[in-house]
VMD Tcl script that draws the C-alpha trace (Angstrom):
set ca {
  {23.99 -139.48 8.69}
  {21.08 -136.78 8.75}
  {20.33 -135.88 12.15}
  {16.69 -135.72 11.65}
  {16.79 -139.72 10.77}
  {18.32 -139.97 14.38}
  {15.40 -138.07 15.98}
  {12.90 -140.00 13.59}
  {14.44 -143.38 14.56}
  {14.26 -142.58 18.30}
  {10.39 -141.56 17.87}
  {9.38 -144.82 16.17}
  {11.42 -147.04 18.35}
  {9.02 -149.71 20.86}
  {9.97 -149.92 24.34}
  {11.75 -153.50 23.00}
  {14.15 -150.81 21.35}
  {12.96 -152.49 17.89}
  {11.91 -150.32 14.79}
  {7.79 -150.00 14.89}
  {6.59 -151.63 11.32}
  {6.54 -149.41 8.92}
  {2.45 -148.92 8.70}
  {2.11 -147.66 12.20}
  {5.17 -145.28 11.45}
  {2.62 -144.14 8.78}
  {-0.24 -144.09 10.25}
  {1.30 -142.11 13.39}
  {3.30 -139.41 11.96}
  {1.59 -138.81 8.85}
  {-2.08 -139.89 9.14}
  {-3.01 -138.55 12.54}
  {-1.67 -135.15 12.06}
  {-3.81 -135.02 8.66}
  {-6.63 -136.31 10.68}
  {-6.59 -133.58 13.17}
  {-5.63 -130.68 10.66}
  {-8.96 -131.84 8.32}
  {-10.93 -132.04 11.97}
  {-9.81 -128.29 13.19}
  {-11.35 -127.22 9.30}
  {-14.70 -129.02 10.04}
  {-13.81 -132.19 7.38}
  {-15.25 -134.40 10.00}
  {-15.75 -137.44 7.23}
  {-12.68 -139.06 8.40}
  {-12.02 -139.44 12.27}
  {-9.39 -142.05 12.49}
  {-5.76 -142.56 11.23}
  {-6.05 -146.08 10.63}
  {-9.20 -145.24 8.47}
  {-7.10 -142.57 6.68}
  {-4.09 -145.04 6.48}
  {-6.05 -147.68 4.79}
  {-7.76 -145.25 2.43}
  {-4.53 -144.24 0.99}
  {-3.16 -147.79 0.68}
  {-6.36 -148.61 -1.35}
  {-6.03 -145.71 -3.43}
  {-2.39 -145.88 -4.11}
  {-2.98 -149.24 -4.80}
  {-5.61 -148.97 -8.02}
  {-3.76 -146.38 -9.85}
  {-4.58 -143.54 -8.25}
  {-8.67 -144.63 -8.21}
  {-10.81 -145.86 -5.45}
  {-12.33 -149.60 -6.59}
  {-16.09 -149.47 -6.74}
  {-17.97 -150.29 -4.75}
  {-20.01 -152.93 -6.25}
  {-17.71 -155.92 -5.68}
  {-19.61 -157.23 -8.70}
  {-18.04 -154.79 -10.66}
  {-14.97 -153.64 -9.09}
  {-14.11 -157.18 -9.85}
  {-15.35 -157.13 -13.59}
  {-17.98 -160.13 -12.98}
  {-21.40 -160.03 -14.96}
  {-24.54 -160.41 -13.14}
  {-25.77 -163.35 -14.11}
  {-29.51 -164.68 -14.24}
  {-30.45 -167.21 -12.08}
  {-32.18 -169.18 -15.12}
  {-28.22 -168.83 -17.12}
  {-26.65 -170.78 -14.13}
  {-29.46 -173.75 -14.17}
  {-29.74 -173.63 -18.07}
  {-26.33 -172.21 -19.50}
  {-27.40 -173.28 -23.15}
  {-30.40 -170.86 -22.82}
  {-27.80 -167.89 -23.73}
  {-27.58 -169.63 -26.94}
  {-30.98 -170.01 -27.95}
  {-31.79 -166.40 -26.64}
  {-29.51 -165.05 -28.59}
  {-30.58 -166.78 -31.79}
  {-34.49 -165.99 -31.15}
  {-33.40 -161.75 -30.46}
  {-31.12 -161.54 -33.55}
  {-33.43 -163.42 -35.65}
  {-36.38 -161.02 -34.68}
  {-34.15 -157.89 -34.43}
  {-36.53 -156.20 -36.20}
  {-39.71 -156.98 -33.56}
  {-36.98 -155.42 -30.60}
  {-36.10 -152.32 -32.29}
  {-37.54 -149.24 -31.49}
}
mol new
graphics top color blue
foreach p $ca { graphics top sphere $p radius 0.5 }
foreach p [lrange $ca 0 end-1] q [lrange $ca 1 end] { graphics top cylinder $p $q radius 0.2 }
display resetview
């Protein structure tokens, strides 16, 4: 057994003597060093290790991509008009009446 898992273990062990889960083992030896490195170079847009923590979860998470922030369309819904909810059979006849006069729309 590596030696430096020893001195890792012994750092993330509570004061129960249990193993800390692993997000705060994370967040404590990875995040807040970044944290304070970005700081001392005047990157002052992220002052927290949990913020930093859950940044990279969400990141990692999408592929690499933050999700936008629209939850409209970081969740791939349509706006819809109020009148489409009420009258859902006006899409329809919309549709009809603009292809039929494509002509009359067209620039």
């Amino acid at each position: 057994e590596d030696l430096r898992d020893k001195e890792r273990d012994e750092k993330n062990k509570r004061i129960d003597g249990k193993r800390a889960p692993q997000f705060y083992r994370w967040r404590d030896h990875c995040c807040q060093p970044a944290v304070e490195r970005l700081n001392q170079v005047n990157i002052k847009d992220i002052t927290n290790a949990e913020v930093l923590r859950r940044l990279n979860f969400t990141f990692s998470k999408n592929g690499g991509k933050f999700p936008h922030p629209n939850p409209n369309i970081a969740n791939e819904r349509k706006n819809v008009p109020k009148l489409f909810e009420f009258f859902p059979e006006a899409v329809t006849y919309i549709k009809k009446y603009v292809t039929e006069k494509l002509a009359t729309f067209t620039c």
